[in-house]
N, C-alpha and C positions, 0 to 999 in steps of 0.2 A: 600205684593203687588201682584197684577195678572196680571198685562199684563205681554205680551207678549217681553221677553229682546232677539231682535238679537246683531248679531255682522257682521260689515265688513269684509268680507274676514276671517271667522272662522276657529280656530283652533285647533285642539284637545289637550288640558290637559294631556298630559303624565309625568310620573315622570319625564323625563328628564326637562320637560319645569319648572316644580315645583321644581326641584331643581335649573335648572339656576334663577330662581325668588329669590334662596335664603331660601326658606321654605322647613322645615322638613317635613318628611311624617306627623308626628304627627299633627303640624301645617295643614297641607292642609288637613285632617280630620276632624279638628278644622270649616275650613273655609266651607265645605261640610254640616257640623251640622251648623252653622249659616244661611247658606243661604238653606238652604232645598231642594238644586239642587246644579247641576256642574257649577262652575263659567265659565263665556267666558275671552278671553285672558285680557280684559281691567280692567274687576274686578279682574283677579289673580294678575296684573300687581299692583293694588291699592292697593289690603289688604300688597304684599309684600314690597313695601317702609314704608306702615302705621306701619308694624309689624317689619321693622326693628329696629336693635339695636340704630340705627341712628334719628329714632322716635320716637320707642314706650319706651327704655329705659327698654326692656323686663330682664335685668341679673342685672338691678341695680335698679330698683323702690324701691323695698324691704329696700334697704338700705340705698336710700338717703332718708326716710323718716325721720332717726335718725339723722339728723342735723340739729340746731336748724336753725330758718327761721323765728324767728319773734322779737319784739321790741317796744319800744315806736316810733324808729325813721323811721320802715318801714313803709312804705304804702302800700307798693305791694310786696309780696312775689313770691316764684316761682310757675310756672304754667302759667304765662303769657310770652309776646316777651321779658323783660328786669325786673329786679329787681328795685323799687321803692321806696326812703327813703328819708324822711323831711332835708331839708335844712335852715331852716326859713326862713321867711318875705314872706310866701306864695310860695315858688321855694321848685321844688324836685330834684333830681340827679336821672337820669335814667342810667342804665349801666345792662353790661353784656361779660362777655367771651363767645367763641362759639370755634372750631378745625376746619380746614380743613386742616389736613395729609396727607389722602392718594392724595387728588389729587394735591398737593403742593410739594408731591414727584413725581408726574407722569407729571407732567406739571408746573413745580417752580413757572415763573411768573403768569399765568392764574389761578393757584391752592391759591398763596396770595392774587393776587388781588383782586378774588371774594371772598376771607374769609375778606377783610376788609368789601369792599361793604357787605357781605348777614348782617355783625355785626352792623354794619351802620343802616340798614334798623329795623333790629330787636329796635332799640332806635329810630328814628324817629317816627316809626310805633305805636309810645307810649305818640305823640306830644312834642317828646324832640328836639330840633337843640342841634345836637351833638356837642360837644366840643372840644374832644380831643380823641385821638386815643392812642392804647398799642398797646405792642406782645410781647409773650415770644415764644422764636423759641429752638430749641433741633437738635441739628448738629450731625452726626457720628463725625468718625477720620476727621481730617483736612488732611490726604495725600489719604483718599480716593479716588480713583483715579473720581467718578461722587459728590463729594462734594464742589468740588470750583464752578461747575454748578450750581447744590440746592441753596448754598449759594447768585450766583450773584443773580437769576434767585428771590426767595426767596423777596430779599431786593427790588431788581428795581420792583417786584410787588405790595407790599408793599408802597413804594414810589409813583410807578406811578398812582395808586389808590388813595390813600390818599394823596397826595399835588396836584391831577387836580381835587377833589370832593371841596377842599380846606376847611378839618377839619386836624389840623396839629397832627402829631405823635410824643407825648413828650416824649418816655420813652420804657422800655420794658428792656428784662433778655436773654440773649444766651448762651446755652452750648454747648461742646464737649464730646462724648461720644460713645464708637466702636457701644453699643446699637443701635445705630437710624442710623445705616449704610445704610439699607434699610428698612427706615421708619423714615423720619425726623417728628417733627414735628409744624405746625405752628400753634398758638392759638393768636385768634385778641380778642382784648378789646376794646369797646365805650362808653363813658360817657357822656349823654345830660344833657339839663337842660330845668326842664319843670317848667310852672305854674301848683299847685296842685289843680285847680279848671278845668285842662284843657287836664286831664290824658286819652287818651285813650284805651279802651282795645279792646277784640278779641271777643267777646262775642256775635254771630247774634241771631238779637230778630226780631219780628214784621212780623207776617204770611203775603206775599204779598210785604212785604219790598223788592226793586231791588238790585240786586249782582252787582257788578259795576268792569270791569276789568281795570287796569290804567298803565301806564309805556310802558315799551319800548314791541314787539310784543314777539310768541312765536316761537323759534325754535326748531329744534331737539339736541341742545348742551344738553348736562348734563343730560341727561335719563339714567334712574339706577343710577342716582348718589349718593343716600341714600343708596341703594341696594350693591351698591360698598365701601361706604364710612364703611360699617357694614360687611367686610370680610377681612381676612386679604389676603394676594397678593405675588405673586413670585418676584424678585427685577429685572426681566427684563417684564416690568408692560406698554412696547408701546402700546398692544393691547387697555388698556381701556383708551388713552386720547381722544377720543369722551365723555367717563363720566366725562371730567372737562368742567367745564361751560367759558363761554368767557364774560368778565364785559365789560363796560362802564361808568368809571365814568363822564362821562358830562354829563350821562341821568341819572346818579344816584343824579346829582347834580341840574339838575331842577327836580326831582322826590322831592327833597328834600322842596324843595320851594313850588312845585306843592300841597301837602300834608300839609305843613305847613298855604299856603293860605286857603284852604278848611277848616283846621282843626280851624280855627279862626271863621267861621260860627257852627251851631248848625248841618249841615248837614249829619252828618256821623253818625250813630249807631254803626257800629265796622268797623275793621280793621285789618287786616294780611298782611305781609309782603308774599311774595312768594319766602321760601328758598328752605332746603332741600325738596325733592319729589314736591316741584312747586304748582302746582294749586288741587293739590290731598290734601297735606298736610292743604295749607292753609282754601281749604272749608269743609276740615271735623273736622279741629279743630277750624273753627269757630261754625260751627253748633254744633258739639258737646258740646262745653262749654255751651252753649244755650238752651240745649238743645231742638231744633228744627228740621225740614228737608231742603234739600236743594236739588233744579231743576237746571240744568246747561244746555243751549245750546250751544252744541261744534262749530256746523254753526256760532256764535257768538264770538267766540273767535279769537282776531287778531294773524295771525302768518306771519311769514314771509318766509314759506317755501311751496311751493305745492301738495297739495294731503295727508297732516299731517291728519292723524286718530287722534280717541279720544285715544286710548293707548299715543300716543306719546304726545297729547297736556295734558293730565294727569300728566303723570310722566315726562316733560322735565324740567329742572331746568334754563332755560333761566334769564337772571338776569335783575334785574333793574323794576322788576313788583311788584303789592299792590292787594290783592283782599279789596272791602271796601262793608257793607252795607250801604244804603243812608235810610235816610226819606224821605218816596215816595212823589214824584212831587218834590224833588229838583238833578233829575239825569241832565238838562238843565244848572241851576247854577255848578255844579260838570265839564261838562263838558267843562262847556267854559273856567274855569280855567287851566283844561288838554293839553287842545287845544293852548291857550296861549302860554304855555310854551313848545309846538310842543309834547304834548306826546299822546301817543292811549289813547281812552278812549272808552267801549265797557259795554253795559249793556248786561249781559250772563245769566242773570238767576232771582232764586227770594226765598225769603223765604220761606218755607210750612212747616205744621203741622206733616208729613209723620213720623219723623223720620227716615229718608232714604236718602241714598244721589241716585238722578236720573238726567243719563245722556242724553241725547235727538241729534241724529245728524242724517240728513237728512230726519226727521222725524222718525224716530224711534228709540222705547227706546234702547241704549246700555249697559245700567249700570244701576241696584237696587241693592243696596247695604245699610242692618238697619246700622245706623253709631254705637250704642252699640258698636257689635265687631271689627269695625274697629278703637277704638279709647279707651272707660274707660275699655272694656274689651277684650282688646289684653293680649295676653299670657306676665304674669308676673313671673318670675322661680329664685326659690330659690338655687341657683346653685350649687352644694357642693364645699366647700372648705377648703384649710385647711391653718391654722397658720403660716407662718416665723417662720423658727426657729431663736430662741436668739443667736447673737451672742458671741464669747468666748471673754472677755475681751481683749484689746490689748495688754498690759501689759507696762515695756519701750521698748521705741523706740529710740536706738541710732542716737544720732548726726549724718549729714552727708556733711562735708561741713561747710563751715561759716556761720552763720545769714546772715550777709551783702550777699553772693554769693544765699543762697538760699531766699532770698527778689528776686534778681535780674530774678531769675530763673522763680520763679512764677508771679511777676510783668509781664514778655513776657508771660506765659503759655495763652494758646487758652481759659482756663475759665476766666482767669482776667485782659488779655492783654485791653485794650482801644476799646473799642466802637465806636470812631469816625469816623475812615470810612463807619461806616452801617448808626451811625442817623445824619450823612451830608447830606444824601441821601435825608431824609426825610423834609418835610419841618415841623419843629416846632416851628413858629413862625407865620404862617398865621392866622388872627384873630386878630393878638397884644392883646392875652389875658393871654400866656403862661408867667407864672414869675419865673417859674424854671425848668431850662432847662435839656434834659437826661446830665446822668453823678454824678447824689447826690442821696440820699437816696429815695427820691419819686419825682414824677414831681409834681407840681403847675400850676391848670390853675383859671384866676381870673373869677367869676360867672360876666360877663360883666355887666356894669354898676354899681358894689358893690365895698366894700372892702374886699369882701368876698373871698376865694381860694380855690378849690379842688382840695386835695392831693392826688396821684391815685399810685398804685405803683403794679409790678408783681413777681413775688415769687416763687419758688418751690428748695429747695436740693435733686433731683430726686436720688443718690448715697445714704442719708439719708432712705429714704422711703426704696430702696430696701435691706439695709441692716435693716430697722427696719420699716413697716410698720405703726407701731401706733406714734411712737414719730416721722418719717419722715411727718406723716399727720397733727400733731401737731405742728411740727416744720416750719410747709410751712405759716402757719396762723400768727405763730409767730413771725416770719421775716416780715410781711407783713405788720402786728399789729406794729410792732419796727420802719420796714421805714416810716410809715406815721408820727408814732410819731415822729422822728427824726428830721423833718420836723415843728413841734411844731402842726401838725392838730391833732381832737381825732377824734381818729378812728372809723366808724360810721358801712359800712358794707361789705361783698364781695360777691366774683361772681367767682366760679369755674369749673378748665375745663378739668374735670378725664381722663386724657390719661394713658390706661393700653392696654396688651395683650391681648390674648384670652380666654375670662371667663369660656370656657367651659374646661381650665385646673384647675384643685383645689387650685395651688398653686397658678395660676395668680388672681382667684377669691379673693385668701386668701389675699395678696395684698390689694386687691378693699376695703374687708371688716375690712380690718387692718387702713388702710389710712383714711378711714369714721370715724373709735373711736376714732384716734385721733384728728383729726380737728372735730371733735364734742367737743370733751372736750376742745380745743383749744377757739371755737369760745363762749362756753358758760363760759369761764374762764373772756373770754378777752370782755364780749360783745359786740361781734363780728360777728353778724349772716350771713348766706349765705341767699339772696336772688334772685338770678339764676343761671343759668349755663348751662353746656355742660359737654356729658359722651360720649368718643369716647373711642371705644373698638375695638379689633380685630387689635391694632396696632402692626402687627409682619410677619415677613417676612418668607414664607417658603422653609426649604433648601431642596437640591437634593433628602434629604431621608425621606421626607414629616414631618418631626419635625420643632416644628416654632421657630424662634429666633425672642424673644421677645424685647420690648424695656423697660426700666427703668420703672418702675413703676413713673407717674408723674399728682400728681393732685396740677396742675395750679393753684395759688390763684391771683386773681387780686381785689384788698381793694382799697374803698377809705375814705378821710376824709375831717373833715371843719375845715380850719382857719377861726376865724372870722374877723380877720382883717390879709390881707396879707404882712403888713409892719412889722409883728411879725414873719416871717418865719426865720426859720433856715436854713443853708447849711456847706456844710462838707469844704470850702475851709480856711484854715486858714487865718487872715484876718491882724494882724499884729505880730512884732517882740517881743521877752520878755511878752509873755502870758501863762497864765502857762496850761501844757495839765495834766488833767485829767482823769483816767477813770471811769466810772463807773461801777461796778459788781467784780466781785471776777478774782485773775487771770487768767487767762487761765492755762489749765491741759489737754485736751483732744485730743488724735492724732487721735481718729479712723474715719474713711473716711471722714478724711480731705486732702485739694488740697496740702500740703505739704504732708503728706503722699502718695499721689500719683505721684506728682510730680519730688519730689524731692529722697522720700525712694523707688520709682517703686511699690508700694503696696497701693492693695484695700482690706482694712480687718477691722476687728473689729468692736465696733456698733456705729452707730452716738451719738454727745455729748446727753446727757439729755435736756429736757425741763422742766422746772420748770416755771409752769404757774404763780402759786402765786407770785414771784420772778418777772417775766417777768412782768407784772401788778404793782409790785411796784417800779421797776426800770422805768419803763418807764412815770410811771404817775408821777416820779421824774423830770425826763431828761424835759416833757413839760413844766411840773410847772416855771422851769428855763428858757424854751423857752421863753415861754408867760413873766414872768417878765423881761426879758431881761438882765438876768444875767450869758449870756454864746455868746461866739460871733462866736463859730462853732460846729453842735453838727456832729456823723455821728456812725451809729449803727456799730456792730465790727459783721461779716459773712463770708462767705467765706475767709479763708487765715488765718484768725485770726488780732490779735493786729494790730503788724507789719505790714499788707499791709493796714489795716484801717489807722494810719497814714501814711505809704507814698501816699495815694488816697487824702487825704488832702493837703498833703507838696503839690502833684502837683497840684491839684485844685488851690491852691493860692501863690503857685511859691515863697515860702518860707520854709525853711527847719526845722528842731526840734533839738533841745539834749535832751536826753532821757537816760535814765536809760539803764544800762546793762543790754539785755532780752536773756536765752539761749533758743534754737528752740523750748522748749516747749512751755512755757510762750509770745514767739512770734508768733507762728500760731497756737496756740490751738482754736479750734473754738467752748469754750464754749459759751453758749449761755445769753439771756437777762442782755447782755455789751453795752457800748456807750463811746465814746473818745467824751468830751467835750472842748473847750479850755475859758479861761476867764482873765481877769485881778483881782478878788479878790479870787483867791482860798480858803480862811482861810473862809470865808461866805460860800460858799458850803460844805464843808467840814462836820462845824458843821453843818448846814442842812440835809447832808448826815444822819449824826450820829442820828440828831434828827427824823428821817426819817424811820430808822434800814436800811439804805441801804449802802452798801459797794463801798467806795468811796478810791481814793489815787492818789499824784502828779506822774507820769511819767517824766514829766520834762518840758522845756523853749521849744515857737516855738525861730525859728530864723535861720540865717545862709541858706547857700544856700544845705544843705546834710543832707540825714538822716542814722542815723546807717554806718555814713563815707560815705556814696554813693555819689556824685554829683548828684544834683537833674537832669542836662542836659543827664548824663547819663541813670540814672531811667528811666526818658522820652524816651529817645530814644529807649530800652528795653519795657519800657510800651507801646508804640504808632506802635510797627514796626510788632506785628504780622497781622492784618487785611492786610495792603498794601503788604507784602510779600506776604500772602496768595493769595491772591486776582493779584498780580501785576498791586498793582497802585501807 
């Protein structure tokens, strides 16, 4: 391009300014050679959110390439706002996980609330009316002295987002962990349901076609916030809460309608949501995917603050906004719908041939920039890294205490204590479509108007991963793959959400690149595929002597699946007296970094149980078989704690107790893997089924009685229910 690009109030390009941007000298080199002159502050401003870690996915492209991503049942793999997969009878299930960490630790409730909202949008933006909402959150110590804050601050954002947008929150995973002391971390999940005739994507076409801005205006909240979200941060982190953004779900919730009326016409040629990096993001990975150009009038753009330059209406991440192209001459019909429902609506710009994205305010050019480098060829780096070492087998692990005493012990502990005081908060039941409620192995929302259900469930053994990378990453799919099943759906596909350190150490790379073979082999065992996700990196805190304290190595899986008829679902609560419990899989034998061995022996060692995929695939395609025929009346996968706390999570679910076999603490919290505690009234039928099956099957013993392993169940209760409200003092 030739004209002539000023800037407002110019500023000179010094290293300093190019590193506060976040960009290596290397990088601004890079950006020097692209553009064939010195960038002004609003294009430096551009390339460094585009080229962050938080965008561009520059330290992990390379390697999520190797996980599988496709299927008979996808429609839409990654690369778009949500992953896309056949449901039948013409309906798709849109979904996706996304991280908002760092600002979730800088500002709790504002930092969850907008990671529900941007999640939301990311599935709308796709023609789905979301469904149903997840999270899986990552807590430090619980005596932390700033984590009872995180925590309220966390949940009531959480909540107060999601029950006033009124899509309910069925489900979701929390840990405790000194790691994420300073660096919590929260990851939101949303699943819509679209017509597959009626999928929209992000893709701007049609030279002259109008850019259409829509939603709530633009402020200067959440600038840098991509920029911030792609560093890691010291843990007294006040300066940056200007970089967390401030939601609205009532505007998020006629946005939601406002998009859905429109998207019912033929009006719209694409569409983006405006998360991270805002209106930067959104228009250069539309025009990129399109490859076309894009014109923007900053004069055009509604904001609601005075004297906002194009740097800052660029990069503010203001929430609650959609960029859309229209089919020209229908920006009238578009806008009376906006209008309607009191939202802005601002035509800013327009399609062009250029390949370039050009800014325009006050008449003159402030930004040319060829989108190429800002977008398919930003800096992709093959980072060094090196292996986890194997750990040294555990070996035995003496007793310590009674079975019965350390049940009691880990039942209260902070990993497996009762959930209810966080998803009381939440409202999961808005819709009256939800038919299994948090608290079982996966939630259940019904496809409204069907008899259809999807089974959605969140996942990760972060302790697993960092003591073994590859089988932690395969273990995380596996769990995931087991809850849906548990639940009698078959597992269709997921959506993950790689929370690690700083890649530019070898070992935390080594991690990243550990975690990917094994959830590759995972998802292609289990036909299981990923299609979206989120990679947030740089989650680590640095101490006084500039070395970073990392968090667990955790990549997030969130899976869903289809009942085809929801009157077939399964749940973990025992349902009567004199039934006999079974298990499924081989006994338990494995102590190492399990929650009894922490818990109870004060020790974090050894390697996580094995995964045995093949195994995990025929136990589990056993356990549904039984579902669907109705030959089991409670199923509930065995995970965290092992055997033993699997059935007392049943006895209390259904407030009936067991007698059960004599188990010594091995055999009682070994957390080996692809198990399932079934109960029924014909055991002798299963059994031989079992046998005929080759799958490893045996009687445990009778439900009944108000105790398990001697405990009074009123007791267990009391122990199970009492650490959230102590924590919390409620």
């Amino acid at each position: 391009m030739t004209e002539t690009v000023s800037e407002i109030a110019p500023a000179p390009i010094t290293p300093q300014v190019v590193a506060e941007h976040g960009l290596s000298p290397e990088e601004y080199e890079r950006i020097l050679h692209a553009m064939g002159r010195t960038p002004n502050l609003t294009e430096l401003g551009i390339f460094s959110v585009m080229w962050s870690e938080h965008c561009s996915y520059k330290s992990s492209r390379i390697h999520l390439k190797k996980l599988p991503t496709t299927g008979p049942q996808v429609i839409c793999g990654p690369g778009e706002n949500a992953g896309v997969v056949d449901i039948g009878d013409g309906q798709a299930a849109i979904f996706k996980m996304e991280s908002h960490n760092h600002p979730s630790y800088i500002e709790p409730y504002q930092g969850a609330a907008t990671g529900v909202g941007g999640i939301l949008r990311d599935v709308f933006t796709m023609g789905a009316r979301p469904v149903a909402n997840m999270n899986a959150l990552r807590f430090g110590r619980p005596d932390h002295p700033k984590m009872r804050h995180l925590i309220s601050g966390v949940v009531h954002g959480i909540g107060g987002y999601g029950n006033c947008v009124g899509v309910p929150t069925v489900g979701g995973e929390v840990n405790f962990h000194p790691a994420y002391d300073g660096n919590i971390l929260v990851n939101a999940m949303t699943v819509g349901v679209a017509e597959t005739n009626k999928i929209f994507y992000s893709a701007a076409s049609g030279v002259g076609n109008p850019i259409v801005y829509v939603g709530s205006k633009t402020g200067r909240d959440g600038i840098h916030g991509a920029t911030m979200a792609s560093a890691d941060f010291s843990e007294d982190s006040e300066e940056k809460r200007p970089t967390v953004q401030v939601g609205d779900p009532f505007t998020e919730k006629l946005l939601i309608e406002a998009c859905l009326e429109l998207m019912a016409s033929d009006a719209i040629v694409a569409i983006q949501d405006m998360g991270a990096a805002g209106l930067t993001s959104s228009s250069v990975e539309m025009a990129s995917k399109g490859g076309v150009g894009i014109e923007l009038d900053m004069n055009a753009v509604p904001c609601r603050e005075t004297g906002m330059t194009p740097y800052e209406m660029m990069l503010s991440e203001s929430q609650e906004r959609m960029l859309m192209v229209l089919q020209p001459g229908r920006e009238g019909e578009a806008e009376a719908i906006f209008r309607k429902w009191e939202l802005d609506f601002a035509v800013i710009g327009h399609v062009t041939d250029t390949g370039h994205m050009i800014l325009k305010f006050n008449g003159e050019t402030v930004c040319d920039i060829p989108l190429g480098p800002l977008a398919d060829e930003a800096p992709a780096y093959d980072r060094p890294w090196v292996p986890t070492p194997k750990r040294a087998p555990l070996g035995p692990v003496p007793a310590k205490g009674s079975v019965p005493d350390n049940l009691l012990a880990l039942m209260a502990s902070p990993d497996l204590a009762s959930r209810r005081w966080i998803w009381e908060q939440y409202d999961h039941m808005v819709g009256a479509d939800t038919v299994q409620r948090p608290g079982g192995d996966a939630a259940v929302v019904r496809v409204h108007g069907t008899k259809k259900g999807i089974a959605i469930s969140t996942d990760c053994t972060p302790r697993y991963v960092f003591a073994d990378p590859v089988e932690g990453g395969a273990q995380a799919i596996a769990e995931c793959w087991r809850n849906i099943t548990a639940v009698g759906a078959k597992p269709l596909a997921t959506t993950d959400c790689m929370n690690f350190g700083n890649p530019q150490r070898p070992e935390i790379m080594g991690q990243f690149v550990g975690a990917i073979e094994g959830m590759a082999k995972a998802c292609a065992a289990l036909d299981f595929p990923i299609v979206s996700g989120n990679v947030s990196l740089y989650n680590e805190t640095k101490n006084d002597d500039g070395t970073g304290s990392a968090i667990l190595p955790t990549p997030a899986i969130g899976g869903i699946g289809l009942l085809a008829d929801i009157d077939a679902m399964a749940t973990i609560a025992f349902k009567g007296e004199g039934e006999h419990v079974l298990l499924i899989g081989d006994d338990g034998d494995h102590l190492g970094q399990s929650l009894w061995l922490r818990t109870v022996a004060g020790r974090e060692d050894g390697p996580p149980p094995p995964v045995d995929l093949e195994l995990e695939k025929r136990n589990g395609d056993f356990v549904r078989e039984l579902i669907l025929d109705g030959k089991v009346n409670a199923v509930h996968d065995i995970s965290d704690g092992g055997l033993l706390v699997a059935l007392a999570e049943m006895a209390l679910a259904g407030g009936i107790g067991a007698k059960i076999e004599e188990l010594d603490h091995v055999k009682a919290f070994g957390e080996d893997q692809a198990r399932y505690i079934v109960t029924t009234g014909n055991s002798d039928a299963i059994l031989a089924a079992a046998l005929t099956a080759g799958v490893t099957a045996r009687r445990l013993g009778t439900t009944g009685g108000d105790s398990i392993v001697g405990i009074p169940l009123a007791k267990l209760r009391t122990a199970h229910e009492g650490f959230f409200p102590g924590l919390m003092g409620a």
